[in-house]
C-alpha positions as CSV (number, residue, x, y, z in Angstrom):
1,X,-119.0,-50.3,-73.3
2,X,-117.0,-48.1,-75.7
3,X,-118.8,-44.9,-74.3
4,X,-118.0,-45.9,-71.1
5,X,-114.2,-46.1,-71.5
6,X,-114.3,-42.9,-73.5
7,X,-116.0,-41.6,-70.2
8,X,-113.5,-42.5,-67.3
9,X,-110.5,-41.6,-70.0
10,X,-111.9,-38.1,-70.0
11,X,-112.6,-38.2,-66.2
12,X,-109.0,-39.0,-65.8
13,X,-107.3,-36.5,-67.9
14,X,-109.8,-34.0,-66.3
15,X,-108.8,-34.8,-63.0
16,X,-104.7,-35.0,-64.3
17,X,-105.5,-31.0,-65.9
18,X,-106.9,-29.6,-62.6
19,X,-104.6,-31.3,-60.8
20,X,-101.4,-29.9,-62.9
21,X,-103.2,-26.3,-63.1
22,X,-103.6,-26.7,-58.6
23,X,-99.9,-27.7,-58.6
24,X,-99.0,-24.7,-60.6
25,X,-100.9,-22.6,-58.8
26,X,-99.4,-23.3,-55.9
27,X,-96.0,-24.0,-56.8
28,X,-96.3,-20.3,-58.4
29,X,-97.6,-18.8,-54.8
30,X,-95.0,-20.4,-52.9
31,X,-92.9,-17.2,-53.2
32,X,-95.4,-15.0,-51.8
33,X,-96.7,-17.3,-48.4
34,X,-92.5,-17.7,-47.8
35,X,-93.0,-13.2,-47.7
36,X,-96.1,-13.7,-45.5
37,X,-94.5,-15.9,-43.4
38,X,-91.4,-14.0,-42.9
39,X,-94.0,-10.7,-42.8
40,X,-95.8,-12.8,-39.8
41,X,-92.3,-12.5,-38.1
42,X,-91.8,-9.2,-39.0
43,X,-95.8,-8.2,-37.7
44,X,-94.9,-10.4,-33.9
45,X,-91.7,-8.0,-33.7
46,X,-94.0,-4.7,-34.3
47,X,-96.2,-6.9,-32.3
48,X,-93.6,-7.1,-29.5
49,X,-92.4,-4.2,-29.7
50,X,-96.1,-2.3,-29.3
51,X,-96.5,-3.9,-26.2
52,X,-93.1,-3.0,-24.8
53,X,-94.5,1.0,-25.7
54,X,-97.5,0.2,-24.5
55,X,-96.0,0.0,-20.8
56,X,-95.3,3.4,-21.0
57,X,-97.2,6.4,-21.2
58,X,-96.2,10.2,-21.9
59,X,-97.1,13.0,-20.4
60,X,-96.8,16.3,-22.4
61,X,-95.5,19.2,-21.3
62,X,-96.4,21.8,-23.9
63,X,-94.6,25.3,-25.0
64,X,-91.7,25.7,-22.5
65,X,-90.6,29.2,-23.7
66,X,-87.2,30.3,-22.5
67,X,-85.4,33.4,-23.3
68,X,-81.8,32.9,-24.1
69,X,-78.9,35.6,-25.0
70,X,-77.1,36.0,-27.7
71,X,-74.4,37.4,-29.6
72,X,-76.6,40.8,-30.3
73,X,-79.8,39.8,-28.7
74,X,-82.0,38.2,-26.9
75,X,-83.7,35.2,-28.7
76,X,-86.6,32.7,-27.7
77,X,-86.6,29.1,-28.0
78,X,-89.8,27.3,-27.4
79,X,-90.0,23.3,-26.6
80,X,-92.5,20.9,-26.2
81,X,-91.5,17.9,-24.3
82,X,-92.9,14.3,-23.1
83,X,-91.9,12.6,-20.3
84,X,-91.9,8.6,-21.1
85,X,-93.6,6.8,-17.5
86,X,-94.4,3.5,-16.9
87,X,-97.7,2.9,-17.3
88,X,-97.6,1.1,-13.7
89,X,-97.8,4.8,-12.7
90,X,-101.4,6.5,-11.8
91,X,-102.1,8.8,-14.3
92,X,-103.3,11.0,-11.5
93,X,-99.9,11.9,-10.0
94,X,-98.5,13.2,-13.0
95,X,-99.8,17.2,-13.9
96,X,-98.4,18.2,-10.4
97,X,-94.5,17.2,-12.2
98,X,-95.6,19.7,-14.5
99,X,-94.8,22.9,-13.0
100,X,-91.6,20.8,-11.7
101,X,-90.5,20.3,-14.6
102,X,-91.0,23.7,-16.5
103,X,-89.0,25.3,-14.1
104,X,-85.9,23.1,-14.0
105,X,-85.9,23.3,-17.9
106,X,-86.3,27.2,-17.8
107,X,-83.7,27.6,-14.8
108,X,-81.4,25.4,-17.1
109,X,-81.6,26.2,-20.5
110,X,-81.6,30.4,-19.4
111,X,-78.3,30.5,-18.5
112,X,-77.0,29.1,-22.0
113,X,-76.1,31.1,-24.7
114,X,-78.2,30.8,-27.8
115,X,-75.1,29.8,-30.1
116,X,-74.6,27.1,-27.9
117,X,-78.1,26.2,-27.5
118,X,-78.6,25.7,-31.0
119,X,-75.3,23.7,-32.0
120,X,-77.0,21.3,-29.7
121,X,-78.6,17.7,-31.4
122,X,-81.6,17.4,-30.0
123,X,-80.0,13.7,-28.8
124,X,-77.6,16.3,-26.4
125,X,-80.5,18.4,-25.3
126,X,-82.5,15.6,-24.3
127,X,-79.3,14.2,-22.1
128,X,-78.7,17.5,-20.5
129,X,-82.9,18.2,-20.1
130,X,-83.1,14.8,-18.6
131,X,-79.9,15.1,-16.2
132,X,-80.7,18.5,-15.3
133,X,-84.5,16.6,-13.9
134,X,-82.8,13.9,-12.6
135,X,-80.6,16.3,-10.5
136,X,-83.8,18.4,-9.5
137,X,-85.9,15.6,-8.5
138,X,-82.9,14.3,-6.4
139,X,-82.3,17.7,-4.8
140,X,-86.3,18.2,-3.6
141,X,-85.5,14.6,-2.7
142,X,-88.5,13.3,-4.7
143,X,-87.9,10.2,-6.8
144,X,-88.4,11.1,-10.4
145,X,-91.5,8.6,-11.7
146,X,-90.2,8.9,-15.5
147,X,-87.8,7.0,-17.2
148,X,-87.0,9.4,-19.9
149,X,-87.1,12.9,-21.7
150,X,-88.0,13.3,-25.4
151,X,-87.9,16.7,-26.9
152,X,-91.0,16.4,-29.4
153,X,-90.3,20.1,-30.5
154,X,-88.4,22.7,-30.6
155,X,-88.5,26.4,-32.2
156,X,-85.9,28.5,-31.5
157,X,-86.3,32.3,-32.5
């Protein structure tokens, strides 16, 4: 009978240890699961926001090279743009814009002066590249299918 009291008094302490050790366990990981939680809210805004991008799609427009003066010469400034559709668009109308485009950029941006050109942000020269498509589009009285302009590159010479 003595054995068997030793027995459940061991059994009892056992299961008080383990339990202690679990409760500091998890008393010591309750930082980190409060950062995954607030991660999980922080992943459903990326998550958000992915599928906001993902109703657009871009169409490149690759090495626009314009020739611009200068003070003492000519200089050439190349850009590479992408036009931001919705992706409710077919992908199949968009290359003929292409040539559209190129040429209302290079009919633009020509008739600036490089100094001028350059003290540009590329913020301004998006406004003004997508303005001057806007106005394009409108005069060939075609509706424009893109929502915006974004300058991906730009190398001026």
């Amino acid at each position: 009978m003595r054995s068997s009291r030793v027995i459940v008094v061991l059994l009892v302490l056992n299961i008080i240890v383990v339990g202690t050790a679990l409760a500091a366990f998890f008393m010591t990981q309750r930082p980190f699961t409060g950062e995954l939680h607030a991660a999980d809210g922080d992943s459903a805004q990326q998550l958000r926001e992915l599928s906001e991008l993902s109703a657009y799609q871009f169409l490149p427009i690759e090495k626009i090279i314009i020739g611009v003066r200068g003070a003492k010469r000519e200089h050439y400034v190349v850009i590479d743009l992408a036009l931001q559709i919705s992706a409710k668009v077919d992908s199949k109308l968009l290359p003929p814009l292409v040539p559209v485009v190129r040429n209302s950029v290079v009919a633009e941006l020509s008739g600036m002066r490089y100094e001028t050109l350059r003290k540009m942000s590329i913020i301004e020269l998006q406004a003004l590249i997508e303005q001057t498509l806007f106005d394009d589009f409108a005069a060939r009285q075609l509706k424009a299918p893109f929502e915006h302009v974004l300058v991906s590159k730009m190398l001026a010479q």
